[in-house]
C-alpha positions in Angstrom: 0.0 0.0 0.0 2.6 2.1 1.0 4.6 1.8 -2.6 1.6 2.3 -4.6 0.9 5.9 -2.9 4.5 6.5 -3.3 4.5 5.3 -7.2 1.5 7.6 -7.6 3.7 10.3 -6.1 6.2 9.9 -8.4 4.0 9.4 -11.2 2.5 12.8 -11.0 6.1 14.7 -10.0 7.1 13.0 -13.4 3.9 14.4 -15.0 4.1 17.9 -13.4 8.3 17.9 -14.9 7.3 17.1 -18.3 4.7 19.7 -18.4 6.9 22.5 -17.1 9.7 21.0 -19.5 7.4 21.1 -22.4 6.2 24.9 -21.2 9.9 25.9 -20.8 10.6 24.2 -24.3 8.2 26.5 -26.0 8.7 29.3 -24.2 12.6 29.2 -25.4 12.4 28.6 -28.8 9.9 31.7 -29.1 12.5 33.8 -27.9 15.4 32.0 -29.9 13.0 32.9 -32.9 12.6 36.5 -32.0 16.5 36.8 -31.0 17.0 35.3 -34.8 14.2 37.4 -36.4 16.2 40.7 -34.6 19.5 40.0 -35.7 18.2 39.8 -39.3 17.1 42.9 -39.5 20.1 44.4 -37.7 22.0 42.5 -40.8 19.4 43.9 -43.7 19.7 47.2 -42.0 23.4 47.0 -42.0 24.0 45.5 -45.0 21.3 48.6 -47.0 23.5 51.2 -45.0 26.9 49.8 -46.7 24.9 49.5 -50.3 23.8 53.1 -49.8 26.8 54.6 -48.5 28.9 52.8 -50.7 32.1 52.7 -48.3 33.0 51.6 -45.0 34.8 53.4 -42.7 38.2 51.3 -42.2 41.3 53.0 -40.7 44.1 53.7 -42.4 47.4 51.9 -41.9 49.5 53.3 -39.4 53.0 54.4 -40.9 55.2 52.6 -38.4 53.4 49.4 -38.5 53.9 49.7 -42.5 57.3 50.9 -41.8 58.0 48.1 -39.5 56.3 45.8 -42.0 58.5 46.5 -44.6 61.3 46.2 -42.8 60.6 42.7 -41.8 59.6 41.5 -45.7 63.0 42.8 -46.2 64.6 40.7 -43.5 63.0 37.4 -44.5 63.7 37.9 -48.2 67.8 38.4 -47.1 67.4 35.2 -44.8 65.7 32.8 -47.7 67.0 34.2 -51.3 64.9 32.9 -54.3 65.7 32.3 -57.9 63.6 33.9 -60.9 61.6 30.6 -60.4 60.3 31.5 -57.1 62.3 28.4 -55.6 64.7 28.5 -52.6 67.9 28.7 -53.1 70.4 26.3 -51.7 73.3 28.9 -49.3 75.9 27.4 -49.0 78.4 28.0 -46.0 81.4 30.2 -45.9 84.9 28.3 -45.9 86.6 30.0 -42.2 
């Protein structure tokens, strides 16, 4: 007697959680759909403004970082030469 009231008890907790799982469920996915449905317009509005505009605002290089750039292309094309090919070329160590 005792394990059919308890079954019964546990029955019905089991109903009650699948109920308020099944709430939750849709409940979340309406928002997820709303949260999608927002960002799509933020994209079509953002993507109208760059079509209308016709630019986007990017900074310019700094100088010292293109200065610095250089520098290290330079650098790496004295440490690996190349032929006319594009291919490494062998060095070959000094005789002391």
């Amino acid at each position: 007697m005792e394990f059919t009231v308890l079954y019964g008890i546990l029955v019905a907790l089991q109903g009650f959680t699948l109920i308020l799982l099944l709430f939750l469920a849709s409940r979340g996915t309406g928002l997820l759909l709303d949260l999608f449905q927002e960002l799509d317009g933020k994209i079509a509005e953002a993507i109208t403004k760059l079509i209308n505009e016709g630019s986007i605002d990017i900074e310019p290089p700094n100088p010292i970082q293109a200065l610095i750039a250089n520098i290290m292309q330079q650098k790496m094309g004295e440490m690996q030469p190349r032929n006319p090919a594009g291919e490494f070329i062998e060095i070959k160590p000094k005789d002391p």
